[in-house]
C-alpha positions as CSV (number, residue, x, y, z in Angstrom):
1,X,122.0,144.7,93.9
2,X,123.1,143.8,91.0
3,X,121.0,144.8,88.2
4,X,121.0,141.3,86.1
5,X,119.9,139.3,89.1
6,X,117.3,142.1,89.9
7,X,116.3,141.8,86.4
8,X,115.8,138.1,86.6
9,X,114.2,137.6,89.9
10,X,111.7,140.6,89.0
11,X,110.8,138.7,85.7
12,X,110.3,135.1,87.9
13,X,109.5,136.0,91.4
14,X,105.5,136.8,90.9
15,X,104.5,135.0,94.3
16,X,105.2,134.7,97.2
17,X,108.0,136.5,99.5
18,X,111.3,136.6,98.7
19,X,113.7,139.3,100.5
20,X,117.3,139.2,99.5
21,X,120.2,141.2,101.5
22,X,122.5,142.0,98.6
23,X,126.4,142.8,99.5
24,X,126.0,146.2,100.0
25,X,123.6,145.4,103.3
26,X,120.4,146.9,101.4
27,X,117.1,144.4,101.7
28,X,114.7,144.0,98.3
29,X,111.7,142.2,98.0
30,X,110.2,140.2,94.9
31,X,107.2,138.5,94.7
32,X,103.4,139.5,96.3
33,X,104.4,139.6,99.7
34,X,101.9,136.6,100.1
35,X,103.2,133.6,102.5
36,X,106.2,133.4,105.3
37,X,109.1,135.3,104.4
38,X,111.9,133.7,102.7
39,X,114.8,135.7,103.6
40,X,118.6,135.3,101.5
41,X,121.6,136.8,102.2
42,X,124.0,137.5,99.3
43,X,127.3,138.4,101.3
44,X,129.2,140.0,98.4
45,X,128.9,141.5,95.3
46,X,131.5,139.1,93.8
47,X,128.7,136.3,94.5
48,X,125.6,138.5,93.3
49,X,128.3,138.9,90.0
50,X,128.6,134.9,89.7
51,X,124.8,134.3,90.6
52,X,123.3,136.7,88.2
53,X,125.3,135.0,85.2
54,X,125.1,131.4,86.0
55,X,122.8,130.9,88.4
56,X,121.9,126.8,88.0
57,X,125.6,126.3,89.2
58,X,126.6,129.1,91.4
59,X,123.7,129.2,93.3
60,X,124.5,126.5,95.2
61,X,128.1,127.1,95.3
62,X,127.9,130.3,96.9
63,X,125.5,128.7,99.4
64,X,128.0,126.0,100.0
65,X,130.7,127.9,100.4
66,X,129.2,130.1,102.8
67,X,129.0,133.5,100.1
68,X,125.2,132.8,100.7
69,X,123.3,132.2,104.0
70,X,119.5,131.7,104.9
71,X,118.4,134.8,107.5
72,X,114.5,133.6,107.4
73,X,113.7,129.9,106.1
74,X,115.7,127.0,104.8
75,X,117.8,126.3,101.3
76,X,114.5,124.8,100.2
77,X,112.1,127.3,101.0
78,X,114.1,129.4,98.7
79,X,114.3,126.8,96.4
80,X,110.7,125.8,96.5
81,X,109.9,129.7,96.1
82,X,112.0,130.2,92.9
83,X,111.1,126.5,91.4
84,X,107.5,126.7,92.2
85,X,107.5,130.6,90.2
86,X,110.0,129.6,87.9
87,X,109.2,126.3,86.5
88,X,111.3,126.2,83.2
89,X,111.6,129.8,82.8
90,X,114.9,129.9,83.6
91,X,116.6,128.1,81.1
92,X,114.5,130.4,78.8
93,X,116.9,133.7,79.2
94,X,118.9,134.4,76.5
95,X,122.1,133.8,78.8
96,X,121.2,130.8,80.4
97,X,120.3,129.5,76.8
98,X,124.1,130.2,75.8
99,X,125.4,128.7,78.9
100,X,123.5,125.2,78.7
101,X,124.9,125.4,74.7
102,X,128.2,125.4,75.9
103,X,127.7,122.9,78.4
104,X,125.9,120.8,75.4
105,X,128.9,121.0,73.3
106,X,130.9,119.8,76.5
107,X,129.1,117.3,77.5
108,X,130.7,114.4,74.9
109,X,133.8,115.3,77.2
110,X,131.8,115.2,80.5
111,X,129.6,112.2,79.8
112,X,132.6,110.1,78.4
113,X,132.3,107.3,80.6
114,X,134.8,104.6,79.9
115,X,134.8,101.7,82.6
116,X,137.6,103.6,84.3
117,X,135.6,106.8,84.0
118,X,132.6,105.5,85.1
119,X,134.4,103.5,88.0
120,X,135.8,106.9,89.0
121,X,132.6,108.5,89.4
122,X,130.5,106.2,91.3
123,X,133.2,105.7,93.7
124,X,133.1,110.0,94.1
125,X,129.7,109.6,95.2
126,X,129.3,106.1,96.4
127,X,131.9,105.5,98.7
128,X,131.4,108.4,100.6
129,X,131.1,107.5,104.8
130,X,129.0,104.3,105.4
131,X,127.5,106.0,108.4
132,X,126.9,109.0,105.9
133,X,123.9,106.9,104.1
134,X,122.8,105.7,107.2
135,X,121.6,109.3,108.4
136,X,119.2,109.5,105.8
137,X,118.7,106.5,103.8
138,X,115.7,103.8,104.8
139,X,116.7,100.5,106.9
140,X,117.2,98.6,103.6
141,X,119.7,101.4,102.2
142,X,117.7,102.0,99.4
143,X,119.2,104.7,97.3
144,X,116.7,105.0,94.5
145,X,112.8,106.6,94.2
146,X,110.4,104.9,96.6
147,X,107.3,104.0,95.7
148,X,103.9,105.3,97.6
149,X,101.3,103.3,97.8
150,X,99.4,105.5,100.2
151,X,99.5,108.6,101.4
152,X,100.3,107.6,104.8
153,X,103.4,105.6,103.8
154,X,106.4,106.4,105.7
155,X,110.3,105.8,103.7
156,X,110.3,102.2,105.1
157,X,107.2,101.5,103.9
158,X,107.6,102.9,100.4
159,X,111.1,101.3,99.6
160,X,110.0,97.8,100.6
161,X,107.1,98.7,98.3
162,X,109.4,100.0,95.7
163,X,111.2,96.3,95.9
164,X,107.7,94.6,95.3
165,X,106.8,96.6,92.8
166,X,110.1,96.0,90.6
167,X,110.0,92.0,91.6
168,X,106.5,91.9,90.4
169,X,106.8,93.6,86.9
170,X,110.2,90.6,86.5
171,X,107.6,88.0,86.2
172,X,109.3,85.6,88.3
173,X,107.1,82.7,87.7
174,X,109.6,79.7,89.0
175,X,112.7,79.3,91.7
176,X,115.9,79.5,90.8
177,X,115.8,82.3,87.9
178,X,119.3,83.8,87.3
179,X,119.0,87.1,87.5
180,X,121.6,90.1,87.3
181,X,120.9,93.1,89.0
182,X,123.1,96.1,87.3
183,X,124.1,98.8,90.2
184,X,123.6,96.1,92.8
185,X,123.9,99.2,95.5
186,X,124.3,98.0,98.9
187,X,122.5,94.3,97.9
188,X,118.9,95.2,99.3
189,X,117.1,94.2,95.9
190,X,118.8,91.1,95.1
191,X,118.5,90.3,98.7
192,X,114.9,90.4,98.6
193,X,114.5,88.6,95.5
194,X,117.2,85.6,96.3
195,X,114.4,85.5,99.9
196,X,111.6,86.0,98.9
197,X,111.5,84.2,95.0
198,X,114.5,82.2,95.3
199,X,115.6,84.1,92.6
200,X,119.8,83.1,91.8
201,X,121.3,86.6,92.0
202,X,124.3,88.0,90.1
203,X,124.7,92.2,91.8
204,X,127.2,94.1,90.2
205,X,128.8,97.5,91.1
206,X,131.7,100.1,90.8
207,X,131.7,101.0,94.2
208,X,134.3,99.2,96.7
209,X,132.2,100.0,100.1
210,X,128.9,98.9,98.2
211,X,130.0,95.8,97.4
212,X,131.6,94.6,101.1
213,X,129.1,95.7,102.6
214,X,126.6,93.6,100.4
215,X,129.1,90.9,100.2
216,X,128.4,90.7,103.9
217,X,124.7,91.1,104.2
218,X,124.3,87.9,102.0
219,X,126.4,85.7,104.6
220,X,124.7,87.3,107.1
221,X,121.2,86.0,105.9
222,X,123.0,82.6,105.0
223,X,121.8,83.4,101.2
224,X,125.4,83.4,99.7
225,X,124.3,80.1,98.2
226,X,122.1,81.9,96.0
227,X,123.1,86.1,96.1
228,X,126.3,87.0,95.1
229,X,128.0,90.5,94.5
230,X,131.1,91.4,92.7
231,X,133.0,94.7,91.8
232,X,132.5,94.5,87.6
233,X,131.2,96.8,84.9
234,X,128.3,95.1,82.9
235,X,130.3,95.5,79.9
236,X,132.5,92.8,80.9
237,X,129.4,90.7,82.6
238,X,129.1,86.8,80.9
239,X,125.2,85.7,80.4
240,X,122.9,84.7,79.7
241,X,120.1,85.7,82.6
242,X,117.2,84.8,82.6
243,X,116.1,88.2,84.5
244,X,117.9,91.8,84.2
245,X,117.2,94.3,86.6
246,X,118.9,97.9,86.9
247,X,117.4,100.6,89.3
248,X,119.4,103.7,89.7
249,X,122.4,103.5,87.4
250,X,121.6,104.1,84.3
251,X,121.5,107.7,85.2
252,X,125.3,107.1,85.5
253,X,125.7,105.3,81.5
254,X,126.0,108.9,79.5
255,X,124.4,109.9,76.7
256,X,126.6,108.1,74.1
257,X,126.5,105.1,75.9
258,X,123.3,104.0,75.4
259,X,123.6,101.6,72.4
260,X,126.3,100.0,73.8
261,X,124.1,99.8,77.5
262,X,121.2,98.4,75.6
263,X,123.7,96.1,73.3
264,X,125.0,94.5,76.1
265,X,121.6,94.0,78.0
266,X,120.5,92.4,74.8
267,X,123.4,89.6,74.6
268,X,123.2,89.2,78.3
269,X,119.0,88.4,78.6
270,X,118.1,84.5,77.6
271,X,116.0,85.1,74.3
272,X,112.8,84.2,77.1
273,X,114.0,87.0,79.6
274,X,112.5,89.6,81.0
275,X,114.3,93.2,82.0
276,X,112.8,96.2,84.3
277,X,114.9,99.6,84.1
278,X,114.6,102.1,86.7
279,X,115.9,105.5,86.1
280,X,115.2,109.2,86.2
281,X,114.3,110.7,83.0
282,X,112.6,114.2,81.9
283,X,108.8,114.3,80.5
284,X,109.9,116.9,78.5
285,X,112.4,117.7,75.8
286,X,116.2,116.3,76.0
287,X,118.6,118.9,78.6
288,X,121.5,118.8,80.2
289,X,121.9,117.9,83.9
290,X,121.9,120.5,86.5
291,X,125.1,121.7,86.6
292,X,125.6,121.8,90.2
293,X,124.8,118.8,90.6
294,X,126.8,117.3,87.6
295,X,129.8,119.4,89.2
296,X,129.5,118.4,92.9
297,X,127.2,115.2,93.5
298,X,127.0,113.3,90.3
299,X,129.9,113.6,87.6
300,X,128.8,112.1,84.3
301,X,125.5,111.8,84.9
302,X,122.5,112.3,82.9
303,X,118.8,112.7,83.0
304,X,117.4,111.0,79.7
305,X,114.0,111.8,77.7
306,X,112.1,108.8,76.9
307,X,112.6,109.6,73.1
308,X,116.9,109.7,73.7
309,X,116.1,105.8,75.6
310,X,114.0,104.4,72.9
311,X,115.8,104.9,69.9
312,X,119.2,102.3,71.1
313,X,116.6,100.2,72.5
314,X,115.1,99.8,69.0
315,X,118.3,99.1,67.6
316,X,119.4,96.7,70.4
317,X,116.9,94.0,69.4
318,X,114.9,94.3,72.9
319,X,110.9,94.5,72.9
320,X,109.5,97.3,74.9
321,X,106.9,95.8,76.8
322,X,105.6,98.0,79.6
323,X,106.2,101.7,80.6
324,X,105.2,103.4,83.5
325,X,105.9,107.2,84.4
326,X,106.1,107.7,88.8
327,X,105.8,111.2,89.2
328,X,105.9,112.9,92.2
329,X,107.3,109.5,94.1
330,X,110.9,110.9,94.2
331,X,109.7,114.2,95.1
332,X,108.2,112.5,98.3
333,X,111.2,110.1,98.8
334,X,113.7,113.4,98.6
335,X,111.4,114.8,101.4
336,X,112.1,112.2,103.6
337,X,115.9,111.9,102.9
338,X,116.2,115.8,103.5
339,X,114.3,115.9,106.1
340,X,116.5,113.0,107.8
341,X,119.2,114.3,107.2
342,X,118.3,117.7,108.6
343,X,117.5,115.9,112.0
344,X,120.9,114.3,111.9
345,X,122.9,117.0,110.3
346,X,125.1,117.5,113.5
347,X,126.2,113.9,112.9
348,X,126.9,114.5,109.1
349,X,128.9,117.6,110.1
350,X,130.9,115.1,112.4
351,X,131.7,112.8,109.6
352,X,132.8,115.9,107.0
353,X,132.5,119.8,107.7
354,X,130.2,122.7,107.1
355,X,130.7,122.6,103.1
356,X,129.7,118.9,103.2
357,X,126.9,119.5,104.5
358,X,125.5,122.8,103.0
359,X,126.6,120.9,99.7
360,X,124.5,117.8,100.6
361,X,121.4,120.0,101.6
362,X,121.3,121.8,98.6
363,X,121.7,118.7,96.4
364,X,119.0,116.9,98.2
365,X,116.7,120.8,98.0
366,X,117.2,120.8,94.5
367,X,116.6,117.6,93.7
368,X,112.8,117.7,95.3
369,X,112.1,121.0,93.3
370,X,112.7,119.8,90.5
371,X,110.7,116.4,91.0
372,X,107.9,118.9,92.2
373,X,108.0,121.5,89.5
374,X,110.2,120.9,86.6
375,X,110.2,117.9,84.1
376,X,111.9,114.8,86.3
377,X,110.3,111.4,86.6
378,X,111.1,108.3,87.1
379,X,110.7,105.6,84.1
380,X,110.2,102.2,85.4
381,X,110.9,100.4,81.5
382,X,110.5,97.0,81.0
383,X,111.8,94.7,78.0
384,X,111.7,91.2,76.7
385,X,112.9,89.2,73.8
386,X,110.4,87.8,72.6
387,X,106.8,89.4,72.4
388,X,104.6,86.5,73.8
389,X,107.5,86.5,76.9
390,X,104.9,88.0,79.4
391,X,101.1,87.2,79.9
392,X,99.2,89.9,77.4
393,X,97.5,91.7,80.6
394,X,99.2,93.5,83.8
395,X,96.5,91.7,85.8
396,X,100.0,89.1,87.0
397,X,101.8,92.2,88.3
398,X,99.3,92.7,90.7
399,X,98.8,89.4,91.9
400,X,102.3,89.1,92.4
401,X,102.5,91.8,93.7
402,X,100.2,90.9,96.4
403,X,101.3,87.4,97.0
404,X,105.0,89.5,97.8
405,X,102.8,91.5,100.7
406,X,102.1,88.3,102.3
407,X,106.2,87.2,102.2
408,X,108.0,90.2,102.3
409,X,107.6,91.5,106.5
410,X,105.6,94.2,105.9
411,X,103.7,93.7,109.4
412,X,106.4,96.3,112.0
413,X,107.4,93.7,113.9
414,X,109.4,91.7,110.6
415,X,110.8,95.5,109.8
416,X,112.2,95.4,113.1
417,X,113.8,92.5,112.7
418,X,115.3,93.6,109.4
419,X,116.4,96.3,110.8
420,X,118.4,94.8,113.2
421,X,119.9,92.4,110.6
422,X,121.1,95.1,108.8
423,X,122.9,96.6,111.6
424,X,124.6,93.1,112.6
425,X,125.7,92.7,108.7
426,X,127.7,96.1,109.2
């Protein structure tokens, strides 16, 4: 094997089993020999070579390009094995330390995400296969960090709670609020909020398959009255709104964006609004995004610290008015995404190949590691205006949030039926 991946897996492998096959056909084992065996296959040396130098991206390239194979357990049993030892370790070796410079120093380059850039890059993620997302995904298609409110929650459950929980912290305390939702996705959120608060709902995305089929959900419901979608970058959005919601897409702003994201969202919000920003973000110190991920799933995106979002927010003029940190909810949302798609993976393979779907299992592996045992969270941020916009206790999320349980069809027999509207709008 070679003698720099030894090194390193001998240094972070102290429990568990781990047995890698290295190129030559010889089997070593790391770890205490405690637990079921986690068994990897390293087909060449060529790939041992590219692991042992850069192993956050070639990793899961080798293992998506078939230079890697599972013999005993899944990608995420390894994954969970080396996460759950390493922690941040990793990035500690002197190498890895010089790589994620470099990759520091590109990032201005990487992260530079113009409206034609950033257009680019949700559509190389976003309008992948409709019937790709529907594999995995919840009935609502909603592609962002459930919320638990038990542990007995399954991924319907938690999304529609996840919808509740963001319409509650908005404060929508009359009909008719205009409200612009930034990364509209596939319409679910505005949906809910144009049913279930009358809410008058402005979505905006970059992504040409998100949009029609959102676009068609609304007539569906007969709500196009009061929920509209359009293709636009929020730079170019006209205001004011009254409300400004954004889950999942500020992920996709970039680092030097920010001031202008939290400019615009200032001129955009009526000086009595109310925003709520949902987004991944680190507990720890500022780093740079995985890079296989950033490479393959995500170009231009970017896992902030709460220190790199507060700074342009205290230029922008906006009032920081409530923060709270979910934990391990994306951890258990991944779960259930991976674990759907496993079920269905023959269907996946029919829509792509094998390297789709290796690539997509390793994306969705990783990502639940590192909710489970590095720094990701999510950040659900909310802002106002004016400091007296919002009652001085969180005693009115709550309440709304409960008078939302009594509207929004929690009860199976309303998820049924949403269910089947869904399928009728595509």
């Amino acid at each position: 094997m070679n003698s720099l991946l030894s090194f390193y897996l001998r240094r972070i492998v102290s429990d568990g089993n781990l047995l890698i096959t290295d190129g030559d056909g010889e089997t070593h084992r790391f770890g205490d020999g405690a637990g079921d065996p986690v068994h990897i296959h390293i087909k060449s040396r060529a790939a041992e070579r590219a692991i042992a130098v850069n192993p956050a991206l070639k990793f899961g390239e080798s293992y998506m390009n078939g230079a890697v194979d599972m013999v005993e357990g899944t990608i995420y049993d390894a994954l969970a094995l080396i996460f759950s030892n390493a922690g941040n370790e990793a990035s500690a070796q002197p190498w890895m330390r010089a790589i994620e410079r470099m990759r520091l120093t590109w990032r201005r380059f990487v992260q530079h995400n113009t409206p034609k850039r950033a257009r680019r890059n949700v559509q190389h993620h976003y309008d992948l296969s409709a019937e790709l997302y529907d594999l995995f995904l919840d009935i609502d298609r909603q592609y962002s960090c459930a919320y638990f409110e038990s542990p007995g929650d399954d991924l319907d459950q938690a999304q529609l709670a996840k919808k509740r929980h963001v319409a509650a912290k908005l404060n929508f305390d009359r009909p008719g609020l205009k409200t612009l939702d930034i990364g509209c996705g596939w319409g679910g959120l505005g949906l809910y909020l144009g049913r279930h608060l009358s809410a008058d709902v402005t979505g905006i995305t970059l992504s040409d398959e998100q949009h029609q089929l959102a676009s068609r959900r609304a007539m569906k419901e007969r709500l196009g009255d009061r929920v509209r979608f359009r293709i636009e970058d929020y730079r170019k959005t006209e205001g004011p709104f009254d409300r400004i919601v954004s889950v999942g897409m500020f992920e996709h702003v970039g680092r030097d964006y920010y001031d202008e994201f939290f400019q615009h969202a200032d001129r955009l919000l009526d000086k009595n609004g109310v925003m709520l920003l949902h987004t991944i973000g680190r507990y720890g110190a500022p780093a740079n995004t995985n890079a296989f991920i950033s490479r393959y799933i995500f170009p231009g995106g970017y896992l902030p610290a709460l220190s790199e979002i507060m700074e342009p927010v205290q230029r922008s003029g906006l009032i920081l008015t409530d923060v709270e940190v979910l934990r391990l909810h994306y951890a258990k949302t991944l779960e259930a995404w991976r674990e759907r798609f496993a079920e269905r993976r023959n269907e996946a393979k029919s829509l792509y190949d094998e390297r789709f779907c290796r690539m997509w299992e390793f994306y969705l592996a990783a990502s639940e590691a590192a909710f489970r045992w590095q720094d990701c969270v999510v950040f659900q941020l909310q802002f106002a205006k004016r400091v007296d916009a919002l009652p001085i206790t969180r005693s009115y999320m709550s309440d709304a949030e409960e008078r939302l349980r009594q509207l929004d069809g929690s009860d199976p027999a309303r998820t049924l039926a949403r269910r089947e509207c869904c399928e009728a709008a595509e």
